[in-house]
TITI-779577 format. One line per 8 residues: number of its first residue (from 1); for each residue x, y negated, z negated of C-alpha. Coordinates in pm, 1 decimal, m for minus. Layout:
BEGIN
NUM	X:Y:Z | ...
This chain:
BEGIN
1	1931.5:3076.5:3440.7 | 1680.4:2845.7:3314.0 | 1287.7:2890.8:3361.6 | 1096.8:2748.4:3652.8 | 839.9:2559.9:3474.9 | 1180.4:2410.4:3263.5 | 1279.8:2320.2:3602.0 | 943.7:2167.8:3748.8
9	869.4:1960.8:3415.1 | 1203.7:1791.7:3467.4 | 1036.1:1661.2:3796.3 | 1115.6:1226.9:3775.1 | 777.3:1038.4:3740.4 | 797.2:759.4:3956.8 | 781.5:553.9:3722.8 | 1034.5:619.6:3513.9
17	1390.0:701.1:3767.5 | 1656.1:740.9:3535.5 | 2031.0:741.5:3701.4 | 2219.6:1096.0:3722.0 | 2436.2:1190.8:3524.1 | 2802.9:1043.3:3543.8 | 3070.4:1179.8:3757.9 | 3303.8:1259.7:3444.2
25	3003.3:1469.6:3343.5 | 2923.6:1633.6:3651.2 | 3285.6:1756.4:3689.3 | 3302.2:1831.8:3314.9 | 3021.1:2068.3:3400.1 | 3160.0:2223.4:3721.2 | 3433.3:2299.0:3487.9 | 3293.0:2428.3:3189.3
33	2905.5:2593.3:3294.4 | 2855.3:2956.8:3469.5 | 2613.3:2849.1:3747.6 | 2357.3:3091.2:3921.9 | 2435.7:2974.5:4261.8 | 2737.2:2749.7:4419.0 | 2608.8:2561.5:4705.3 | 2911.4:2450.5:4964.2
41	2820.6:2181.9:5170.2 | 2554.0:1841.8:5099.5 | 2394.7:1865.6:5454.0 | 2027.1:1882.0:5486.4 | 2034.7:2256.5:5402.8 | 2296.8:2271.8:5167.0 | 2098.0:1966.8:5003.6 | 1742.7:2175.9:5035.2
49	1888.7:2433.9:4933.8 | 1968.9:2318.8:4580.7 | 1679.2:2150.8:4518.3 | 1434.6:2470.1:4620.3 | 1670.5:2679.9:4391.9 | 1692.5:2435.5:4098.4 | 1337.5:2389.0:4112.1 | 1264.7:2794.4:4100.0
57	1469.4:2750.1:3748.3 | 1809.8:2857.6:3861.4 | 2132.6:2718.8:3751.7 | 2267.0:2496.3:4029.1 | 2586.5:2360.0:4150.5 | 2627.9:2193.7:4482.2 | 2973.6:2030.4:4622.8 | 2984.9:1822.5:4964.5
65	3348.2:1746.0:5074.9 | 3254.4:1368.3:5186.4 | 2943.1:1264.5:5130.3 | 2597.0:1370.8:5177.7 | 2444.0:1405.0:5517.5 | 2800.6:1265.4:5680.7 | 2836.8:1554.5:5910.7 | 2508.1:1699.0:6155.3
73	2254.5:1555.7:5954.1 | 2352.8:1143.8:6015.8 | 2415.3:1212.8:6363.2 | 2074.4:1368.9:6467.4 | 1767.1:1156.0:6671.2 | 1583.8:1108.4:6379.2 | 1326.1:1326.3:6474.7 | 1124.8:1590.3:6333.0
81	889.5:1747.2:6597.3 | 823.1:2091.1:6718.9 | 1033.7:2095.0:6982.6 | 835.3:2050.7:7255.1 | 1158.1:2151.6:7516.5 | 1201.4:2483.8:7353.7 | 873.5:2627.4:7512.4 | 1077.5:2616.8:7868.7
89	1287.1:2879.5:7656.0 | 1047.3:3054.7:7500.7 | 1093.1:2982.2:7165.0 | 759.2:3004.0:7072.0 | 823.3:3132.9:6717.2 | 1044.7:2894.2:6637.8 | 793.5:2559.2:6806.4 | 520.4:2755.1:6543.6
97	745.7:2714.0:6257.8 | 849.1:2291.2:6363.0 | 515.4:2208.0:6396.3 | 376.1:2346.5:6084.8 | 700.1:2175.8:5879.2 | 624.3:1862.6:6023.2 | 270.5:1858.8:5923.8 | 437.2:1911.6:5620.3
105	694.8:1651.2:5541.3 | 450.6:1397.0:5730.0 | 237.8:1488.8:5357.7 | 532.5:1556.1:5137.4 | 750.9:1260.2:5252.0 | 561.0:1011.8:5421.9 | 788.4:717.7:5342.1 | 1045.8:923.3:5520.8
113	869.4:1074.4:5810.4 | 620.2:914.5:6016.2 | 420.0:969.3:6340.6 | 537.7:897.7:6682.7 | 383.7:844.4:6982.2 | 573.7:1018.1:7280.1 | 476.0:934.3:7661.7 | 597.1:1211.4:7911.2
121	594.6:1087.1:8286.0 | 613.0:1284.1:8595.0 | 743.4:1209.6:8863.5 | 686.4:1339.9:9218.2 | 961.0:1652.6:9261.0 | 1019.9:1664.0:8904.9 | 1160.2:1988.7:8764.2 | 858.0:2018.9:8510.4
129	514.4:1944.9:8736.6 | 210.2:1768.5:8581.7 | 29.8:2127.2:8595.1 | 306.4:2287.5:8384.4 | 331.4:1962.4:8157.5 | m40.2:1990.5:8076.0 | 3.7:2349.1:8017.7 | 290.1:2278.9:7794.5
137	127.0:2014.0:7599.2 | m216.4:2221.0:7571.2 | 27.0:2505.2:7370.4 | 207.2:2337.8:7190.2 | m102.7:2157.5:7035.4 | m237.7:2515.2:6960.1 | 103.1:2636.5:6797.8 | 26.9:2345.9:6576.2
145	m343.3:2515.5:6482.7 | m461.3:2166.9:6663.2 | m368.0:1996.3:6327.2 | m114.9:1706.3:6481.3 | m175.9:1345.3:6425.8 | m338.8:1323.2:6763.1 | m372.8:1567.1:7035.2 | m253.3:1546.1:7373.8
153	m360.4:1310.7:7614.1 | m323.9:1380.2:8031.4 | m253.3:1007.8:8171.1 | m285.4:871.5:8516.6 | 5.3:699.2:8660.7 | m194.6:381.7:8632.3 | m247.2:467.7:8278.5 | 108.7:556.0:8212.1
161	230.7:199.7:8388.7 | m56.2:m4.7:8164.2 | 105.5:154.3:7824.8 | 483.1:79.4:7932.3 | 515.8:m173.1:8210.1 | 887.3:m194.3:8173.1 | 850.7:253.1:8321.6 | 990.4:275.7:8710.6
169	658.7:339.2:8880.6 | 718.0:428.1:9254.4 | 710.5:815.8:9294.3 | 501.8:839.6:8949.6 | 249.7:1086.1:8998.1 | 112.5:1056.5:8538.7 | 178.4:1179.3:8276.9 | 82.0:1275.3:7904.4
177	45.7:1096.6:7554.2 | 157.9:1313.8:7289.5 | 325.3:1315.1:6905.4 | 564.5:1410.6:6716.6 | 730.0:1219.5:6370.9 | 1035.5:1030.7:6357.3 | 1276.2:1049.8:6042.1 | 1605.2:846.7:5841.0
185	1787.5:1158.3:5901.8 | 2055.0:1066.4:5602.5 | 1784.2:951.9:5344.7 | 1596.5:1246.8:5407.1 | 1913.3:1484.6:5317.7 | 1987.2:1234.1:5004.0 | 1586.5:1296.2:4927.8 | 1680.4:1655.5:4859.4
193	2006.7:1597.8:4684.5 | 1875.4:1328.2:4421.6 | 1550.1:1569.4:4386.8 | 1774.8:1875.7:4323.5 | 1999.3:1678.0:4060.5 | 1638.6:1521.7:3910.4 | 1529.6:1938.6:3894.8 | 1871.5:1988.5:3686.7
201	2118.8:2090.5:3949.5 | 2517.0:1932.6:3890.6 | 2547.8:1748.7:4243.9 | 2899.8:1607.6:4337.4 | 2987.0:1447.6:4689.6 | 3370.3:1368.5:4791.5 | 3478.5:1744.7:4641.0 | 3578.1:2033.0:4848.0
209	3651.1:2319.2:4819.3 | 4008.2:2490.8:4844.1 | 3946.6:2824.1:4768.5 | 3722.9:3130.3:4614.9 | 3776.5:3322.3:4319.7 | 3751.3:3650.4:4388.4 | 3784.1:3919.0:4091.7 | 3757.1:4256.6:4246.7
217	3691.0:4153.0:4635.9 | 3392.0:3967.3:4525.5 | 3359.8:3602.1:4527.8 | 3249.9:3458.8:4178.0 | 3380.2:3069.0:4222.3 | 3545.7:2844.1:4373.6 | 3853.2:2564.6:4316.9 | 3715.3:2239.8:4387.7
225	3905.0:1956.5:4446.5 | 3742.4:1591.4:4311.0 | 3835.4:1325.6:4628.9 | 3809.5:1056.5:4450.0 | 4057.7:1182.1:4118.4 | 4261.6:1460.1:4238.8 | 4157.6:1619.6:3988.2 | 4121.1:2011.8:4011.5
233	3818.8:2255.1:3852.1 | 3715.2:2617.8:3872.1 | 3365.7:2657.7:3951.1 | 3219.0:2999.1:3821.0 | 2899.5:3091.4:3995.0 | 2726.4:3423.0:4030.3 | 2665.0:3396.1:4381.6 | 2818.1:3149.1:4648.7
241	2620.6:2964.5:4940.9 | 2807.2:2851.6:5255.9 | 2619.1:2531.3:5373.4 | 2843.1:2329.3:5541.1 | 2715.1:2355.4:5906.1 | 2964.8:2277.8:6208.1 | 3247.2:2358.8:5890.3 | 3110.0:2705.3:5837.5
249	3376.4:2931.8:5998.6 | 3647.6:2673.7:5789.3 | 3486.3:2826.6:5469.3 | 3434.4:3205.8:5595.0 | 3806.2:3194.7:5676.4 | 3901.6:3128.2:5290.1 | 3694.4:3453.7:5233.7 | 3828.9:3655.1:5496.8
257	4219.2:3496.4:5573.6 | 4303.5:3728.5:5837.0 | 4030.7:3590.1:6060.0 | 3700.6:3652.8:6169.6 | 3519.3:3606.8:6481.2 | 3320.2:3246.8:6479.4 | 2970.5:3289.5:6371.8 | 2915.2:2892.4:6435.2
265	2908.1:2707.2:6780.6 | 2911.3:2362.8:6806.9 | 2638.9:2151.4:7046.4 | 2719.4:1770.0:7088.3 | 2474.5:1561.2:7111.3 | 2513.6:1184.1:7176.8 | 2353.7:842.3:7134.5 | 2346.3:481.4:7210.8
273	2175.0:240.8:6995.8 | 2099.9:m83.7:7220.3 | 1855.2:m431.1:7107.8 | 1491.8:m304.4:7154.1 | 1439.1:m582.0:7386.2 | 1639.5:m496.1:7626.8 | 1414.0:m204.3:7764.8 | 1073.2:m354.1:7549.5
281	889.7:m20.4:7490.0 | 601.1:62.1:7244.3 | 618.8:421.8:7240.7 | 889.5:672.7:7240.0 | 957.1:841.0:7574.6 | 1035.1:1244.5:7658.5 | 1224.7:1178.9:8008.3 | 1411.8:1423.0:8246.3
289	1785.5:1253.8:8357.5 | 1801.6:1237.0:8723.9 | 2159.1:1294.2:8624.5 | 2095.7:1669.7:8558.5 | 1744.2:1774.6:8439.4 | 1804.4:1783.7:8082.8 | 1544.6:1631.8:7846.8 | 1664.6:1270.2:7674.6
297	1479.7:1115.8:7490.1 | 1440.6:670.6:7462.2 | 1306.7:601.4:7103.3 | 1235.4:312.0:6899.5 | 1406.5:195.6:6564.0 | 1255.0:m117.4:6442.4 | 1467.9:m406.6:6680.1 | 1666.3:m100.3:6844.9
305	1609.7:157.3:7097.2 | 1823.8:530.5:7057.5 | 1881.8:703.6:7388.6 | 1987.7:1034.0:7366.9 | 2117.8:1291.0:7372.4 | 2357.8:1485.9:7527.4 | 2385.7:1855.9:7504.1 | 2713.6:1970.3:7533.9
313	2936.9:2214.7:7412.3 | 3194.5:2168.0:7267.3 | 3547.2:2255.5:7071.6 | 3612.2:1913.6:6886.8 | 3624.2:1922.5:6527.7 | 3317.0:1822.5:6365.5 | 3477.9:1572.0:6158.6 | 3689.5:1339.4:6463.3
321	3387.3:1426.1:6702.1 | 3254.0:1095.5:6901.9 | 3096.1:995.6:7202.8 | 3335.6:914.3:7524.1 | 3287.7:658.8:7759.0 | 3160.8:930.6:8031.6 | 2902.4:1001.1:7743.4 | 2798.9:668.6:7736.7
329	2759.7:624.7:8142.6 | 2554.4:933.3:8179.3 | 2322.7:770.0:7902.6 | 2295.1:429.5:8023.1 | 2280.4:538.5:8363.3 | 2001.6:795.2:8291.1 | 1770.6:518.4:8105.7 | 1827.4:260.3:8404.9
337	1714.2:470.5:8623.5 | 1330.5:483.2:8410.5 | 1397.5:144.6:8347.5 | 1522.2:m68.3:8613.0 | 1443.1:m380.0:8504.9 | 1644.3:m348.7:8171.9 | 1970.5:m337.5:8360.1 | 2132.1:m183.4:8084.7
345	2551.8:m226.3:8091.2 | 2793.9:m135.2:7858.8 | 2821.9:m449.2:7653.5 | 2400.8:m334.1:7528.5 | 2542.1:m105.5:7320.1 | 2540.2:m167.5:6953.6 | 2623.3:146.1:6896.9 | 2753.5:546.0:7001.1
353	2797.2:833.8:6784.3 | 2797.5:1149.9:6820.7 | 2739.8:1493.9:6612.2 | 2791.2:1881.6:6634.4 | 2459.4:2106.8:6618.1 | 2620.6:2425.8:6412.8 | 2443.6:2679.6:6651.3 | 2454.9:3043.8:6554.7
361	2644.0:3184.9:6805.7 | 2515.3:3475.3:6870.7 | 2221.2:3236.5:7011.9 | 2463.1:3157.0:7346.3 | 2356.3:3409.7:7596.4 | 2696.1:3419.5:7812.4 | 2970.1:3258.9:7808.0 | 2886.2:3012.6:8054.1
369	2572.3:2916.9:7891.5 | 2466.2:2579.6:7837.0 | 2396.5:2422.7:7502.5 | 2069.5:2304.8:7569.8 | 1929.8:2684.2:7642.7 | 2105.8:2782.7:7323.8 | 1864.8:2927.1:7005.9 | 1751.7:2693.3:6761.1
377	1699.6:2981.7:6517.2 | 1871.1:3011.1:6174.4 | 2089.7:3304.4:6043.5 | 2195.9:3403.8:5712.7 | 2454.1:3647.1:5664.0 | 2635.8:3823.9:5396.6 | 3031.2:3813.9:5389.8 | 3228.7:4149.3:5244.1
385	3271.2:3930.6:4923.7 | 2896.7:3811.6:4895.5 | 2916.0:3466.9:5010.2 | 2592.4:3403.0:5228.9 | 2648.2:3204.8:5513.8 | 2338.8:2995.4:5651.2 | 2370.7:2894.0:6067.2 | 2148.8:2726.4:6303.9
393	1859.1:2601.7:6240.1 | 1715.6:2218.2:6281.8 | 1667.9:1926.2:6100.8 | 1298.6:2008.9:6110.7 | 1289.9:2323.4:5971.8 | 1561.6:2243.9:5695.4 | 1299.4:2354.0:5409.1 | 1243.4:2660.5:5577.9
401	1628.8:2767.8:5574.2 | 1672.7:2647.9:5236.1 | 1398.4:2872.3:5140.4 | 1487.9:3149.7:5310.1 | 1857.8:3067.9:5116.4 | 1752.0:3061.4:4785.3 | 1553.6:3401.8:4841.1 | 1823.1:3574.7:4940.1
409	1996.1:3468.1:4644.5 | 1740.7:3585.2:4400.9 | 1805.7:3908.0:4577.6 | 2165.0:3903.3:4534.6 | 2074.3:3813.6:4162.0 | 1881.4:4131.9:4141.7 | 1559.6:3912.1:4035.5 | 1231.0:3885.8:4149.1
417	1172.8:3667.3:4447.9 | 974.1:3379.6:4314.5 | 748.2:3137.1:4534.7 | 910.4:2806.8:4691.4 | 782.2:2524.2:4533.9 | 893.1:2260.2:4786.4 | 576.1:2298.6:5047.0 | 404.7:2163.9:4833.0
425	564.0:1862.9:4611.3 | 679.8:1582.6:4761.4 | 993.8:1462.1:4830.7 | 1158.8:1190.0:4541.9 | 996.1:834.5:4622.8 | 709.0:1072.3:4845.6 | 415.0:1007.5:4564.6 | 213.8:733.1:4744.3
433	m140.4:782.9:4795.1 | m177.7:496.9:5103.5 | 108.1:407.1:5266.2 | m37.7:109.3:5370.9 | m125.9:m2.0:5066.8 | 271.4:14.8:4972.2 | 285.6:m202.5:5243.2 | 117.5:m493.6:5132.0
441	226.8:m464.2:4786.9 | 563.3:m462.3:4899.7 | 512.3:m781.3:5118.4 | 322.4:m983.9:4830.0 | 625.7:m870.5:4634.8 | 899.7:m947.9:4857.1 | 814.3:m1218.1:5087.8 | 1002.4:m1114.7:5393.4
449	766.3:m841.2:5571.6 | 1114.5:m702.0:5776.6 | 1241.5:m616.3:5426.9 | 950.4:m495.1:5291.0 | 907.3:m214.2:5547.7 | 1223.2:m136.4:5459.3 | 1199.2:m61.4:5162.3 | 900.6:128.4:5133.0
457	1021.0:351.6:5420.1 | 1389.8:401.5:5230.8 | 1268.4:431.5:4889.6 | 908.4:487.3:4879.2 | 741.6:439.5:4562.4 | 1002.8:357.1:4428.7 | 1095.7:54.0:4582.0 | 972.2:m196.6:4258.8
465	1250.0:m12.4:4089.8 | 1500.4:m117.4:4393.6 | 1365.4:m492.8:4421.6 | 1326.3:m549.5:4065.8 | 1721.6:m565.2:4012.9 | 1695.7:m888.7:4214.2 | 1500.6:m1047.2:3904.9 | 1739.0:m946.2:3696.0
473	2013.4:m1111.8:3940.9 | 1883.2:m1345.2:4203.6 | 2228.7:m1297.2:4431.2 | 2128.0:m925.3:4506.4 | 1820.3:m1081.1:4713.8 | 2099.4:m1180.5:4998.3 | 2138.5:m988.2:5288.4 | 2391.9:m751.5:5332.0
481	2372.0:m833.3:5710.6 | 2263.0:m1147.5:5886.8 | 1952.0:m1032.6:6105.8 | 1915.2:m698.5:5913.7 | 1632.8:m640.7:5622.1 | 1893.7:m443.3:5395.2 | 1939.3:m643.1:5075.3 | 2277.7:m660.5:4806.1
489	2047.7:m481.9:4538.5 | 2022.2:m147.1:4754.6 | 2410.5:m163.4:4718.0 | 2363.9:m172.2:4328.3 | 2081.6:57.7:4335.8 | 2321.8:315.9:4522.1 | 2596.5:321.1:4305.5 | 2383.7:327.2:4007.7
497	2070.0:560.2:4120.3 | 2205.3:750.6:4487.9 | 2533.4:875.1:4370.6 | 2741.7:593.6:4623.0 | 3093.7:599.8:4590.9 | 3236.1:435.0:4869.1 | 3149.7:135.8:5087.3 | 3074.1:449.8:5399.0
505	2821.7:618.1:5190.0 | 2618.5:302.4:5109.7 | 2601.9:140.4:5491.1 | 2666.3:440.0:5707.7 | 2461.5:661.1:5551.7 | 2211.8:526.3:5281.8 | 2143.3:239.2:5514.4 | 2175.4:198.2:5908.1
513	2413.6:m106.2:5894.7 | 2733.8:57.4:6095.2 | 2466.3:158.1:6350.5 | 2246.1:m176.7:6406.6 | 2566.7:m411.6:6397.2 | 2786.4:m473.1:6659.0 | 3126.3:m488.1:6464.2 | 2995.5:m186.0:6270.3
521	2930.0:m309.3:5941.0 | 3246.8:m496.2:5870.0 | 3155.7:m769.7:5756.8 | 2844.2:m631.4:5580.5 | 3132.8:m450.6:5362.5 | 3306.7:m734.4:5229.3 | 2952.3:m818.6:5088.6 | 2873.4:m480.2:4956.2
529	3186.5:m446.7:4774.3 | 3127.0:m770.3:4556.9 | 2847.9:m562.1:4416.7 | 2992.5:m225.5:4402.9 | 3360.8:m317.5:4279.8 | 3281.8:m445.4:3892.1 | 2995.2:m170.3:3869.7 | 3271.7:100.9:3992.8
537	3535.3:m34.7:3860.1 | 3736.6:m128.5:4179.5 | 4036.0:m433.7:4101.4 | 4132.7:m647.3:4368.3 | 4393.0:m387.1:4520.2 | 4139.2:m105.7:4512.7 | 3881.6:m295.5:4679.8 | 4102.9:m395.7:4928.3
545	4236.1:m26.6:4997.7 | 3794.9:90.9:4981.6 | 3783.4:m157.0:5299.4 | 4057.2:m62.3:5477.4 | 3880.9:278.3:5445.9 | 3580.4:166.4:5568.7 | 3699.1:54.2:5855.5 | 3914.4:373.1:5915.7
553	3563.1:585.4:5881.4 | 3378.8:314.3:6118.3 | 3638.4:379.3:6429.9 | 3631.2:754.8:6351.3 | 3252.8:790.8:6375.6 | 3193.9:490.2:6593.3 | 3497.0:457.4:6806.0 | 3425.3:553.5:7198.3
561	3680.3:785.1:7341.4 | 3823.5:644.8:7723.0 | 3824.9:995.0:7830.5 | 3639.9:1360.8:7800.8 | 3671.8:1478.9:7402.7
């Protein structure tokens, strides 16, 4: 166990990012170190989780069996916001808790999380009035404490129609104006992981585990098996952390073989991505489908809208789960019906994917109860061999659940419970002072104001250290995708300084290329592995097989199902 302020003065300056440590050395250390805690799973929480920890001085190890953020926490709306829907459930406690986290990771992580302007309209013999929309609005302002970008605003339908033109207006009776933040879901989880590996924790993606060591019924390790090698370790660890979401009950059953009831129930939620143009909105929308009731939400995403989401349940297995065609009619047919002018058909869709919310289970009241009413609380529980378990839970309130994880294992180490520091220091790349002024220097910099966004809002301050590889080599300034902002030197930068292995991790999840392309990044692969294969290693016949891959991984996650899943 080493000391917390060990821990915090490891914290990267900005200015000076140096790359993690190999993968030959991460596994040698897996192999050879006693670790405090052993994290299972590189979601959002496993991911928090190991940088709170590592940054309280504990000895860290975290394993994800793909790649960070590839399950739940790529697949999510991109959103963090209170939850405005859960007050028709009375989740009050839990709305308290969203809206304070967002205030925070709107200060900790602005390059990651920004403000969003939601409209709400009502329409006449809607199942939420404008009386109980105002009245919804007006709390969840005060669960805030009235500190959100902007309070609430009541609009007139005339007001509502002169901010969105493109909004069906007959039967429109208003509306409201309110906000929330949207997020880059994966980048935010990879935030956590490269923080928690900067604060001295050994981080390794593509390794899973394949069993615990247990010495008399308790669990003190695990066998971990590297992906990418076949090679085969034994992890020692003092206390082990089940993290791995909608794969939670996989794990528990390696602790307890002869079964256990499921503590984990799976939610999926859909989207579409389609051109932005298409529908030609400003603001995000909160919308009721005519379909059903349930809340869906129409966001923007630079030249892309999302629409989304279902809220399903269902039994498909988090890793093969993907939208179906019925999916993407109730979606498409939902949105036309707010925006009839758009005409939106099936050939508009860029993109549909889908992912499994890992809802406790116990949160289900009935067994014919509908996802959408399900909790959005977390739960931590303690198997007979000491493995905590961590369900539920939101993207939102990941820094809550990883705190709440690390204290209970400071209990199970028998130590004093020390103080989080993560609500208060900011995320890797989250050290700006004006965001705007990033802006600018990024555009002066760059020359191309599309990729300069980007990169601020990817990398944050550290986005010279991104764009000045392209000095070094003037090819990496080419696109990766024609129409796109992301550049060849973000490929380099991943292998070298984000812990990229595969063509999957670098444009499904570090970048949004398999979702804002319509043959899902294929050709933006052939590109990216040019860079990646001589600074991996890769031959011709390994770069070859990484491709085939790719395109095995884009079908799985992007593929539409003809029928029901």
């Amino acid at each position: 166990m080493r000391s917390e302020s060990v821990a915090l003065s490891r914290v990267v300056s900005e200015a000076d990012v140096p790359p993690p440590p190999s993968r030959a050395a991460r596994l040698r250390a897996l192999a050879t170190e006693t670790f405090d805690v052993l994290i299972i799973g590189g979601g959002v929480t496993g991911a928090g989780s190991a940088r709170d920890a590592a940054l309280r001085g504990l000895k860290v190890a975290l394993v994800e069996r793909d790649d960070f953020a590839s399950g739940t926490s790529s697949r999510s709306s991109r959103l963090i916001h209170g939850g405005l829907r859960y007050l028709e459930h009375g989740h009050l406690g839990l709305v308290f808790e969203s809206s304070i986290e967002r205030q925070r990771l709107l200060r900790l992580a602005p390059h990651l999380v920004r403000p969003l302007a939601f409209i709400w309209p009502v329409y006449a013999g809607a199942r939420v009035p404008r009386w109980k929309l105002n009245a919804g609005l007006m709390l969840y302002d005060a669960l805030s404490l009235f500190r959100n970008v902007k309070g609430y605003r009541r609009l007139s339908a005339r007001q509502v129609h002169a901010a969105e033109p493109g909004l069906r207006t007959d039967h429109l009776k208003g509306g409201a104006r309110y906000y929330d933040a949207a997020t880059d879901d994966a980048r935010l989880t990879l935030a956590n992981a490269v923080g928690a590996s900067e604060a001295g924790a050994v981080v390794l993606n593509h390794a899973s585990v394949k069993g615990l060591v247990l010495e008399q019924g308790q669990a003190h390790g695990a066998t971990v098996v590297d992906h990418l090698t076949g090679e085969e370790v034994t992890v020692r660890a003092r206390v082990i952390v089940n993290a791995t979401g909608p794969w939670s009950d996989e794990i528990r059953r390696l602790d307890a073989p002869n079964g256990t009831s499921p503590a984990v129930r799976g939610s999926k939620g859909v989207h579409l991505a389609v051109p932005r143009e298409r529908i030609n909105h400003r603001d995000a929308f909160t919308l009721l489908s005519p379909k059903d009731g349930r809340v869906m939400f129409v966001l923007p995403a630079d030249n892309f809208t999302i629409i989304g989401t279902t809220e399903t349940s269902t039994r498909a297995h988090p890793a093969e789960v993907r939208a179906s065609e019925s999916d993407v009619a109730y979606l498409l047919e939902s949105a036309n019906a707010f925006f009839p002018e758009a005409r939106l058909t099936r050939a508009d869709v860029v993109s549909a994917w889908a992912g499994i919310r890992p809802l406790v289970a116990s949160g289900y009241h009935g067994t014919q109860a509908d996802a959408g009413s399900a909790s959005r609380e977390h739960a931590i529980d303690v198997s007979p061999s000491g493995v905590l378990a961590i369900s539920g839970g939101k993207l939102t309130t990941y820094r809550v659940m990883a705190r709440d994880v690390v204290d209970a294992v400071e209990r199970r180490l028998g130590q004093p419970r020390r103080r989080s520091p993560t609500d208060a220091l900011p995320l890797p790349g989250g050290d700006i002072r004006a965001l705007d002024a990033e802006f600018a220097a990024a555009r002066a910099e760059v020359g191309d104001d599309a990729t300069a966004v980007h990169l601020v809002r990817a990398y944050g301050s550290r986005w010279r250290r991104v764009w000045a590889l392209t000095r070094e080599d003037a090819t990496l300034s080419r696109p990766l995708a024609e129409g796109l902002p992301y550049r060849a030197a973000e490929a380099a930068w991943g292998v070298t300084h984000e812990l990229v292995h595969t063509l999957s991790d670098l444009l499904i999840r570090r970048l949004k290329v398999a979702f804002e392309t319509r043959d899902q990044g294929h050709a933006a692969a052939r590109v990216a592995a040019e860079v990646m294969a001589p600074r991996l290693g890769w031959d011709a016949a390994e770069t070859q097989r990484q491709l085939d891959v790719y395109a095995a991984d884009a079908l799985r996650l992007f593929g539409v199902d003809p029928a029901e899943a």
